[in-house]
Backbone bond lengths (Angstrom), bond angles and torsions (degrees), N, CA, C in turn:
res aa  C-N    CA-C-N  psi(-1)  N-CA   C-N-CA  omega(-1)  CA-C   N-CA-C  phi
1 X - - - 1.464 - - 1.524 109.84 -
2 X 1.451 108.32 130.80 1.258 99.78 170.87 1.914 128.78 -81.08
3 X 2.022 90.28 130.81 1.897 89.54 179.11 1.653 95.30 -115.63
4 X 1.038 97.40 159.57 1.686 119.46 151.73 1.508 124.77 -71.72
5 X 1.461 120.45 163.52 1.774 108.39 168.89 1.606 84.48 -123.40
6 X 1.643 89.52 110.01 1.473 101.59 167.12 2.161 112.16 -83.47
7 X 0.942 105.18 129.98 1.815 106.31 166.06 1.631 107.51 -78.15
8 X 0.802 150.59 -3.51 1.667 142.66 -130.98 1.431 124.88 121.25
9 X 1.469 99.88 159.11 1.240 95.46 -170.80 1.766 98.25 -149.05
10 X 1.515 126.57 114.57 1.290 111.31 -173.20 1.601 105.25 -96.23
11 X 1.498 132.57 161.20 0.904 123.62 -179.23 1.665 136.43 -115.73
12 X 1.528 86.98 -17.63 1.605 91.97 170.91 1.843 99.89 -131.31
13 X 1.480 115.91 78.55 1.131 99.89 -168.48 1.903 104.91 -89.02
14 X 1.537 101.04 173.30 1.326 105.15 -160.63 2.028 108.74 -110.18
15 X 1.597 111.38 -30.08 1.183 111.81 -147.76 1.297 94.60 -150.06
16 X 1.410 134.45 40.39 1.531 153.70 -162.28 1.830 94.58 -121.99
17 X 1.123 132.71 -48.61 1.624 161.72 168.58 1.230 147.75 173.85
18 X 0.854 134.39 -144.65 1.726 116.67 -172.46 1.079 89.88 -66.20
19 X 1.851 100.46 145.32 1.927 117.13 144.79 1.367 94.03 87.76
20 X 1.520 114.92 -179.02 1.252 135.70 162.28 1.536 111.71 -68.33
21 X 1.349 124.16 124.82 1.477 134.14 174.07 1.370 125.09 -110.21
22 X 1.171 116.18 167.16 1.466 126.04 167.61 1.359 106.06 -123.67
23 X 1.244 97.15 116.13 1.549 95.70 -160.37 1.825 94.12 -112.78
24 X 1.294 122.39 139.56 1.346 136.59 156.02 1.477 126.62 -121.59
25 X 1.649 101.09 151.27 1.282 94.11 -154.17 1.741 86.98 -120.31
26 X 0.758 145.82 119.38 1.504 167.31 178.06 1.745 99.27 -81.79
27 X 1.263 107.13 133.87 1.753 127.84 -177.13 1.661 88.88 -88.26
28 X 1.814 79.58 130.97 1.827 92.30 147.88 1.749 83.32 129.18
29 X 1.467 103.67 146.73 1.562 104.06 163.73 1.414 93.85 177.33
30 X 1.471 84.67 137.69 2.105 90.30 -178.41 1.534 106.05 -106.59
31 X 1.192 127.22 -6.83 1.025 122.54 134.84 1.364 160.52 3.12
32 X 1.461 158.60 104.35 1.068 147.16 173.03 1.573 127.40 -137.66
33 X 1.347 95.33 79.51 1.543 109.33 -156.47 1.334 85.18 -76.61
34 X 1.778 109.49 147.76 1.834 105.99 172.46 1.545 103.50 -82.41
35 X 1.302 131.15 -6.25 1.519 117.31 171.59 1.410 117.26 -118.07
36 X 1.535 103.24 35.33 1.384 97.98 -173.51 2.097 114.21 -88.16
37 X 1.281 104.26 155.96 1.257 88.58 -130.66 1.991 81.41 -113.92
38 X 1.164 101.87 10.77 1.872 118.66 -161.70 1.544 99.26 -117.82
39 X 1.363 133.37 8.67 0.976 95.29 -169.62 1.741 140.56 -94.43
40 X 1.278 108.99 46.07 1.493 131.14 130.89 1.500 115.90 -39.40
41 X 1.164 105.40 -53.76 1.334 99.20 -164.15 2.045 108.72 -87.25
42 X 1.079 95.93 2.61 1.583 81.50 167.10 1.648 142.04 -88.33
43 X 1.516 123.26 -7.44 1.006 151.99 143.04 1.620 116.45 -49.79
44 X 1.698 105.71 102.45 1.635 94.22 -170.15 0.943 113.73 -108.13
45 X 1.433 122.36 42.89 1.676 140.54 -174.40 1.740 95.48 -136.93
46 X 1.056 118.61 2.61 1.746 110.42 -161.11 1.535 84.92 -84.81
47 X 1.573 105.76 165.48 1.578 116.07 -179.18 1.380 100.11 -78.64
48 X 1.654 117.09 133.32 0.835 132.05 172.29 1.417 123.97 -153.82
49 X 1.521 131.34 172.43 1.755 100.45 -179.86 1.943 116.07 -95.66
50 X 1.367 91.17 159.92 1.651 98.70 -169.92 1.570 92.86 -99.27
51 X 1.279 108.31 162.16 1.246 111.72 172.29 1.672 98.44 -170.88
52 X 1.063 103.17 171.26 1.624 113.10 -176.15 1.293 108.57 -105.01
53 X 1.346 143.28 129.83 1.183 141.40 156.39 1.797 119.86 1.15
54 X 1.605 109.25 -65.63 1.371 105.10 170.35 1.652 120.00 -84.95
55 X 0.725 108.83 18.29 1.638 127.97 151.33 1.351 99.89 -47.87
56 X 1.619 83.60 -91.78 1.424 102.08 -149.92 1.865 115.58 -89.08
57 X 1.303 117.54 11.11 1.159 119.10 144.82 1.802 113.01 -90.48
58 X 0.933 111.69 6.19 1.380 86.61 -179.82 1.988 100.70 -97.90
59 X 1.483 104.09 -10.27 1.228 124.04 -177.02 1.568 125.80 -63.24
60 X 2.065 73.55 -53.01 1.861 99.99 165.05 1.550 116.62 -54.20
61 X 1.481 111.31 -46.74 1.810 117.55 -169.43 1.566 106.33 -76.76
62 X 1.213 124.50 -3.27 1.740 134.07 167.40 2.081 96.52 -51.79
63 X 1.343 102.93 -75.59 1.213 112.64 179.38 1.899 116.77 -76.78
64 X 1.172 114.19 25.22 1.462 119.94 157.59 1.792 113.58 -54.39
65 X 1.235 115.18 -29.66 1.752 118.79 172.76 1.296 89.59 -40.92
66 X 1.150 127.52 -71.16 1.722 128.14 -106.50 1.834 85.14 -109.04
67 X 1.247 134.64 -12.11 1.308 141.09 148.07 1.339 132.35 -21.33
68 X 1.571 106.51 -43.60 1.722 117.56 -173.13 1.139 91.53 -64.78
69 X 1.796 106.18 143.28 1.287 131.82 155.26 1.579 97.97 106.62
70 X 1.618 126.45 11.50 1.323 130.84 168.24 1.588 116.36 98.64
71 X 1.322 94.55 45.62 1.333 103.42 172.09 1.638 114.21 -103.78
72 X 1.546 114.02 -176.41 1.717 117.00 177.42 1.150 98.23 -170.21
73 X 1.759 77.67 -145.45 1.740 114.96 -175.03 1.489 110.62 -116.60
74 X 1.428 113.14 112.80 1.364 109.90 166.20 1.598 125.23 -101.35
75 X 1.325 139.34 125.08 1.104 136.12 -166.21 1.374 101.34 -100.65
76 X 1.454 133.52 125.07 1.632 149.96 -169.19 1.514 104.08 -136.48
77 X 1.274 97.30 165.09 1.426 106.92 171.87 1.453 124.89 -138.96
78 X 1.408 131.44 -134.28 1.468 110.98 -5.40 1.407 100.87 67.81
79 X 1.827 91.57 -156.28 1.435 94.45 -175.93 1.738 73.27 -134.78
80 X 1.231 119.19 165.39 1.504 136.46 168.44 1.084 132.96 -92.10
81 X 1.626 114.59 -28.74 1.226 142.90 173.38 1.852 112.75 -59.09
82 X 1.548 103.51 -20.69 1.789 97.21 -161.91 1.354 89.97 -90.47
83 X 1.799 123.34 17.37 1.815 98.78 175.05 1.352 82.44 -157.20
84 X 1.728 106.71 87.40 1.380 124.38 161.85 1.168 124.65 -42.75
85 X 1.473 102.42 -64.18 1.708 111.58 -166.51 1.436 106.75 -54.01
86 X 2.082 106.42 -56.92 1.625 95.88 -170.27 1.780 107.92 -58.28
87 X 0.850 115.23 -36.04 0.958 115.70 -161.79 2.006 116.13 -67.14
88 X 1.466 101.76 -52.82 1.506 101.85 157.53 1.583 122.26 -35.89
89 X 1.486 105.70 -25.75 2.043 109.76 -161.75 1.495 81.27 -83.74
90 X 1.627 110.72 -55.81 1.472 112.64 -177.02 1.645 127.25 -22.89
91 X 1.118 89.78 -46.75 1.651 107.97 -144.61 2.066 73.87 -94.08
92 X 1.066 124.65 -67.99 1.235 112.90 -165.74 1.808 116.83 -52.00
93 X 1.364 106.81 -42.56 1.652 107.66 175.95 1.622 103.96 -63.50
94 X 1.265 132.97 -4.06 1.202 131.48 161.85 1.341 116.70 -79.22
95 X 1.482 102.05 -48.58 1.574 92.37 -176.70 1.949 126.94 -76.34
96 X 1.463 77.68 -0.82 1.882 78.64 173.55 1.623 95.39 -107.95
97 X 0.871 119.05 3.41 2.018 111.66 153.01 1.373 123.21 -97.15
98 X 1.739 110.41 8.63 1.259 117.75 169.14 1.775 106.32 64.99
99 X 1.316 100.98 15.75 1.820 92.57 155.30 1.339 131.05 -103.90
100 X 1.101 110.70 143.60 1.758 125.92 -161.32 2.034 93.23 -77.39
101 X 1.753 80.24 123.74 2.031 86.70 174.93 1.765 92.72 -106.06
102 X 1.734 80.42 160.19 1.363 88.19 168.22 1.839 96.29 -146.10
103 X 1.244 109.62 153.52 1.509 123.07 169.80 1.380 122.75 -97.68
104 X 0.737 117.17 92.84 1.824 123.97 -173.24 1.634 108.87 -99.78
105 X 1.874 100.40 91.24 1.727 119.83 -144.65 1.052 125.84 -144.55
106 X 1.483 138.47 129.20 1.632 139.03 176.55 1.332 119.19 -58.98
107 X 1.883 102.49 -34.93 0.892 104.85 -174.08 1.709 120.61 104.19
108 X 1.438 101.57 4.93 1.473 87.87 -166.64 1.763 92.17 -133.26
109 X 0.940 107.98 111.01 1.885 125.22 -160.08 2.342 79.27 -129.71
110 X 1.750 81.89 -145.06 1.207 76.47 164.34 2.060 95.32 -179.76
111 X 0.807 131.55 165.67 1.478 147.19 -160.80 1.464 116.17 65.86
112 X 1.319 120.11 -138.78 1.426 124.58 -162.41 1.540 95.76 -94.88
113 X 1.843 99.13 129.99 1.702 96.67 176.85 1.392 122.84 -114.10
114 X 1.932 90.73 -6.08 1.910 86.09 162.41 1.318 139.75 -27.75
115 X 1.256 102.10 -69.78 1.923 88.84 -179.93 1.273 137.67 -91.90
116 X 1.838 113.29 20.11 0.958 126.18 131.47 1.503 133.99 -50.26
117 X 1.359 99.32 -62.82 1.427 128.05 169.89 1.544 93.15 -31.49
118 X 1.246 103.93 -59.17 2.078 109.67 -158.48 1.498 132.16 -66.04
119 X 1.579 72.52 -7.64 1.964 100.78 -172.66 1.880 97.56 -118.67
120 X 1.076 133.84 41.52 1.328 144.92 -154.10 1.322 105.15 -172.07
121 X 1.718 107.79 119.32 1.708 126.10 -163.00 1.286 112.57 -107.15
122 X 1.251 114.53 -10.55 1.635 149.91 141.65 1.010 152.91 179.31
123 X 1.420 145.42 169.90 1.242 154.16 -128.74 1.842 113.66 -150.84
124 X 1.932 96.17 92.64 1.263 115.83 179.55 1.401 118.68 -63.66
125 X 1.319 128.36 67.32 1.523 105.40 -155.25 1.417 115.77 -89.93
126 X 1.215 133.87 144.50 0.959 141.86 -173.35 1.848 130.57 -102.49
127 X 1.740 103.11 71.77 1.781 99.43 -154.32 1.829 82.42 -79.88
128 X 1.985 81.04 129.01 1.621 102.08 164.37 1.685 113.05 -60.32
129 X 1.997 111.16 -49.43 1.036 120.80 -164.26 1.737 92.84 -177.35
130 X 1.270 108.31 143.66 1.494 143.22 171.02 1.473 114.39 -55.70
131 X 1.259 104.84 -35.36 1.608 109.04 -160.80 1.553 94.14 -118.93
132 X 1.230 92.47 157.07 1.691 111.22 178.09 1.206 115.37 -69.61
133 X 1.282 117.61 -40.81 1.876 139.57 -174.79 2.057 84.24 -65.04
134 X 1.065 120.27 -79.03 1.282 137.98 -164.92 1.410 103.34 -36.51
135 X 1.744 97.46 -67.64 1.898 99.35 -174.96 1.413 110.27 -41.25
136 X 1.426 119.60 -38.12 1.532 118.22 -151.30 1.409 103.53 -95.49
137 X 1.476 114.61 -20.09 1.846 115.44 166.15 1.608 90.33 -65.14
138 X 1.164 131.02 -74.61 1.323 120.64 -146.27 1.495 120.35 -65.27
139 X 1.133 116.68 -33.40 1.885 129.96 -156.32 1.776 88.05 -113.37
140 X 1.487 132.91 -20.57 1.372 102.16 -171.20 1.474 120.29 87.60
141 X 1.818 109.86 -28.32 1.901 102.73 173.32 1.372 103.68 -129.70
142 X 1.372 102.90 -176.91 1.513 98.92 -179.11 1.606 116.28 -94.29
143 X 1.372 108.99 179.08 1.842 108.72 -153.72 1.729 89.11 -88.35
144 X 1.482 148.22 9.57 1.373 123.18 -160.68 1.387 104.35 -75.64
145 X 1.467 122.31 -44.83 1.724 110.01 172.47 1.131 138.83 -46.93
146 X 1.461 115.33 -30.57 1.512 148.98 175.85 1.296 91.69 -48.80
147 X 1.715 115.22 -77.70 1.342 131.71 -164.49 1.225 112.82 -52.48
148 X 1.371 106.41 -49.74 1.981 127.30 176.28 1.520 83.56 -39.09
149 X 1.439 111.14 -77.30 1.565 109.41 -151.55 1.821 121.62 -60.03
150 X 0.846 91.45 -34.30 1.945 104.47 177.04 1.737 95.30 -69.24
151 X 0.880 138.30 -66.83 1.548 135.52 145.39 1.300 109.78 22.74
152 X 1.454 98.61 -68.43 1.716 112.23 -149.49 2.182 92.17 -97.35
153 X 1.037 85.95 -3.45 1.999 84.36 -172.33 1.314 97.12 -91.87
154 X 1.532 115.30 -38.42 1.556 121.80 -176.84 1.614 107.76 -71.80
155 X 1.537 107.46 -36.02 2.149 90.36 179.85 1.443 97.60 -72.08
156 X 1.305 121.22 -38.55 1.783 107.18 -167.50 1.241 114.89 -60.40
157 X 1.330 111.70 -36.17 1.379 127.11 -178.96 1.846 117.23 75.61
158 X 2.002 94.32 43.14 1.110 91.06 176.94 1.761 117.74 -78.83
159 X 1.269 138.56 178.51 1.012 141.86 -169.42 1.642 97.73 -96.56
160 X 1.843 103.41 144.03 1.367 115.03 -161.52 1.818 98.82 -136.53
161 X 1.681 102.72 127.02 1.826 123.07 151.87 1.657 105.91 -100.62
162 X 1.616 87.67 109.94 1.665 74.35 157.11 1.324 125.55 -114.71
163 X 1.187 109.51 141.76 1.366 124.57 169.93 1.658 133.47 -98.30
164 X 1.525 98.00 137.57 1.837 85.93 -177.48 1.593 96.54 -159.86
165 X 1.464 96.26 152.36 1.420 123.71 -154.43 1.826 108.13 -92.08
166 X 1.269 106.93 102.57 1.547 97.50 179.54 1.636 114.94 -95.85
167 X 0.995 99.28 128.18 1.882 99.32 -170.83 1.626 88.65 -131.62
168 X 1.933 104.87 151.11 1.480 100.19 -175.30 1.210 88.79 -112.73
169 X 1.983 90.24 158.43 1.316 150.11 -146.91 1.421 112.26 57.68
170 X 1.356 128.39 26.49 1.526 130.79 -176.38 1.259 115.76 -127.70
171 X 1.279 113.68 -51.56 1.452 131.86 -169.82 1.375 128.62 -152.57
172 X 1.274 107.77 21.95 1.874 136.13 159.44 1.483 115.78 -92.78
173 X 1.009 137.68 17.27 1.608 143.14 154.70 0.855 125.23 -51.43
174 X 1.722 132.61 141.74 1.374 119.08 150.60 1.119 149.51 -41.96
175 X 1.450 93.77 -50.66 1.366 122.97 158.97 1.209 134.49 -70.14
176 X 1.404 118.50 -46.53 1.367 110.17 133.35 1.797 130.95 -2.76
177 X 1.282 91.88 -76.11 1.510 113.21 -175.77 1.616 122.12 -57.45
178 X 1.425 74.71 -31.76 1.886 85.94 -179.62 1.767 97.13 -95.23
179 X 0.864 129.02 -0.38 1.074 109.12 -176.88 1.818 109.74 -107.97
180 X 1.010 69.25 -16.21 1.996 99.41 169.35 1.683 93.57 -60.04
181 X 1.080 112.81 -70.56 2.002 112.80 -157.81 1.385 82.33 -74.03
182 X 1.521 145.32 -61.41 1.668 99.37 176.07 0.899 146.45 -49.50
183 X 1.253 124.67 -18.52 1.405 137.44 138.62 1.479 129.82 3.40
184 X 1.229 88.89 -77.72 1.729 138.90 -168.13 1.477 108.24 -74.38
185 X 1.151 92.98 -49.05 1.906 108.19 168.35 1.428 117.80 -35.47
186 X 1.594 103.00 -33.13 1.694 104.84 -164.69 1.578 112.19 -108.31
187 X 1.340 117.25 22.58 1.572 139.94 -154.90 1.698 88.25 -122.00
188 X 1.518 117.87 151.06 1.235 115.03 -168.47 1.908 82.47 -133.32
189 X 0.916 112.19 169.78 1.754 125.73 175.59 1.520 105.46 67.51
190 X 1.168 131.80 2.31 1.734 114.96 -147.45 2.110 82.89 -97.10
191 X 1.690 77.13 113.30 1.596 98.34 168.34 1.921 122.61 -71.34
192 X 1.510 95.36 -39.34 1.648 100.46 -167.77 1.915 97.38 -140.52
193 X 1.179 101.26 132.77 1.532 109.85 170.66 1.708 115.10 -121.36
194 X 1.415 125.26 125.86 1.468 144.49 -174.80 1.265 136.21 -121.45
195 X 0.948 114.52 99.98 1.395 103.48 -175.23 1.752 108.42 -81.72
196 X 1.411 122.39 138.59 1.831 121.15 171.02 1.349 88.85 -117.22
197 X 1.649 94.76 144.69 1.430 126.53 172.26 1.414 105.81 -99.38
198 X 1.428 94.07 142.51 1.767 131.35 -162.94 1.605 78.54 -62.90
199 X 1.541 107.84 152.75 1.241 130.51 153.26 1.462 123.27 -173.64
200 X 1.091 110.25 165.63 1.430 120.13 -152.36 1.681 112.86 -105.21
201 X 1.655 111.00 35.30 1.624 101.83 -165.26 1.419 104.95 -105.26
202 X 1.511 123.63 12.46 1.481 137.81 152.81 1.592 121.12 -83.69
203 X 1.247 101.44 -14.84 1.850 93.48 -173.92 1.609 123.03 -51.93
204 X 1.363 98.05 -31.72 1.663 117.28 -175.13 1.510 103.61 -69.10
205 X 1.515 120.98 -9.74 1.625 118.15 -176.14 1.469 96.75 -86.38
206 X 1.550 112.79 -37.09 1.900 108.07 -159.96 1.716 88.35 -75.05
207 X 1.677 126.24 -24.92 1.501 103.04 -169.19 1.455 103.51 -69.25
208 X 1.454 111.49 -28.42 1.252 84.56 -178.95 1.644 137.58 -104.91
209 X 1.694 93.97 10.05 1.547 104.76 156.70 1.333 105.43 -77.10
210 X 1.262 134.28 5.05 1.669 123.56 170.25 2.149 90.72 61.25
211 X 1.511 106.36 65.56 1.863 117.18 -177.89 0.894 73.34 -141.27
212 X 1.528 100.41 136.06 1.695 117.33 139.70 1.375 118.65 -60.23
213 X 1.431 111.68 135.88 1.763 110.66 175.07 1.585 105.52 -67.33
214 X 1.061 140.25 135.86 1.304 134.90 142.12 1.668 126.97 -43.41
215 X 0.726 119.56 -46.92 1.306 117.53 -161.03 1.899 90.57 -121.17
216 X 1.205 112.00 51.10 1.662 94.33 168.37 1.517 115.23 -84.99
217 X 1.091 102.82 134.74 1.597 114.23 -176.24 1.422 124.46 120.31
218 X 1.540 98.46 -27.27 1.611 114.23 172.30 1.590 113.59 -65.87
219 X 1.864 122.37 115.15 0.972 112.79 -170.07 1.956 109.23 -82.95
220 X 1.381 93.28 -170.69 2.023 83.06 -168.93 1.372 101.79 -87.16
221 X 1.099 112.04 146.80 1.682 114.89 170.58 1.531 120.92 -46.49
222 X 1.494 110.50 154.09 1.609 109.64 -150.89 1.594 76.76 -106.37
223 X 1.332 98.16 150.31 1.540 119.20 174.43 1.515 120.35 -61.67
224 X 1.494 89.83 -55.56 1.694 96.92 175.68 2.113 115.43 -55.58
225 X 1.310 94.86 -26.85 1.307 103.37 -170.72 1.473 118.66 -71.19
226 X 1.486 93.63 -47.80 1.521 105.25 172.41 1.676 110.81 -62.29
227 X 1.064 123.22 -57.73 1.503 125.94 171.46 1.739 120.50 -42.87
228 X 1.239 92.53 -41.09 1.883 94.82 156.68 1.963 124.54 -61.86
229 X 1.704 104.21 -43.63 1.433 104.36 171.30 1.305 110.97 -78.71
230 X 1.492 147.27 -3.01 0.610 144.73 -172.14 1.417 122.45 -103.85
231 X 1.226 117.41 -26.70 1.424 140.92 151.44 1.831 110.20 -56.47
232 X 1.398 97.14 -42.46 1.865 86.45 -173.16 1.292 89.36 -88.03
233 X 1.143 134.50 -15.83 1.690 121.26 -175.43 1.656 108.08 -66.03
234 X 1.714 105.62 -46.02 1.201 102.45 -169.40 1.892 110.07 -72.19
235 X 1.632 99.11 -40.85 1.547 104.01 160.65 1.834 126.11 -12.99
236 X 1.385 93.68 -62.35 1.549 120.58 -170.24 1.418 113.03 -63.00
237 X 1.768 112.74 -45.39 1.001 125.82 179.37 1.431 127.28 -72.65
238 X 1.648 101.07 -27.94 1.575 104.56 -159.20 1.263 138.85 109.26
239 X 1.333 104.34 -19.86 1.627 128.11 -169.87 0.854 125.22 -147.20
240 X 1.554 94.53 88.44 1.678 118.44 178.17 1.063 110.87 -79.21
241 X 1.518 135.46 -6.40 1.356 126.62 162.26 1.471 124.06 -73.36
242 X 1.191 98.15 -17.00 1.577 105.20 -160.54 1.274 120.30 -105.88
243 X 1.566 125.25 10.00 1.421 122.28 171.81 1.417 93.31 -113.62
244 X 1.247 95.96 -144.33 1.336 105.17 -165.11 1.419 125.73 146.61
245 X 1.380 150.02 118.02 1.624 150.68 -129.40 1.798 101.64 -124.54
């Protein structure tokens, strides 16, 4: 029978997408973001729990109460993408219980993501960086899956949040920032744009994976600061309703 390797499972999440969520975080990530703050979850052999698709939707529809007003299921990782199949069953035994999925994603899985995509009410995406030079400083690979995958979100024409990670001396620029909403400019559906500030409340996981931190020494992004890029982001874009820090 086919299971998934679930890492966790949160239950009343707040800031995953609309509403109250149930957010799960699925093992595995090829990934190597320097501020990534999970990395537990990138090892897709590490002990973790298995479960079967109707497992763990039947787990998800426990907290269907707390849903009204546009809440769900968000699937995170890791990355979500490296376990298609469970994850396609996932996403479909949801949609015949009439709960709203969401993908909270880099984007970089790998085979055909159509009918994932088709069974998916939206698409959290998560741009590391714009540029090719950039993606491959931060994550360690190159951006073609990324691109592959946004590709396939733009013909379906599912609906898109993007999210992106500002950490200083990396991705706190002006220019940066502005070069960010052109970015964005060339993206079709994107309902809500966010910038999250870098912080440091994962470091205590790499001491004890025996990992070097990447970025030790880098302090966490200042609140006030981010709320300033975030203001010219929405500036740039047009839609000051639609971000938010």
């Amino acid at each position: 029978m086919l299971t998934g390797r679930v890492h966790s499972i949160e239950s009343m999440g707040l800031v995953d997408g609309p509403g109250i969520r149930t957010v799960v975080f699925l093992q595995g990530c090829r990934l190597r973001c320097r501020y990534c703050h999970n990395p537990d979850t990138w090892n897709p052999d590490a002990a973790c729990r298995q479960m079967t698709a109707e497992e763990l939707v039947e787990k998800i529809a426990r907290f269907a109460p707390y849903y009204a007003g546009g809440g769900g299921v968000t699937f995170s990782g890791g990355e979500p993408l490296l376990q298609p199949q469970f994850l396609q069953r996932a996403l479909a035994l949801c949609r015949q219980r009439g709960i709203h999925t969401c993908l909270d994603t880099a984007g970089c899985g790998s085979g055909d993501y159509d009918e994932l995509l088709r069974l998916t009410d939206l698409v959290l995406l998560d741009v590391k960086h714009f540029t090719e030079a950039g993606y491959l400083a931060l994550t360690g690979r190159e951006m073609g899956e990324h691109r592959r995958f946004v590709q396939r979100v733009q013909a379906l024409g599912v609906p898109l949040w993007i999210r992106h990670v500002v950490v200083p001396g990396l991705t706190d620029g002006e220019e940066h920032i502005d070069d960010l909403a052109q970015y964005i400019k060339t993206l079709r559906g994107v309902e809500r744009v966010q910038l999250l500030g870098y912080h440091t409340m994962g470091v205590h996981k790499y001491e004890t994976l025996k990992i070097p931190y990447p970025l030790a020494g880098v302090p966490p992004m200042e609140k006030e600061t981010l709320e300033k890029l975030q203001q010219r982001l929405d500036r740039a874009l047009g839609q000051k309703d639609k971000g938010g820090a």
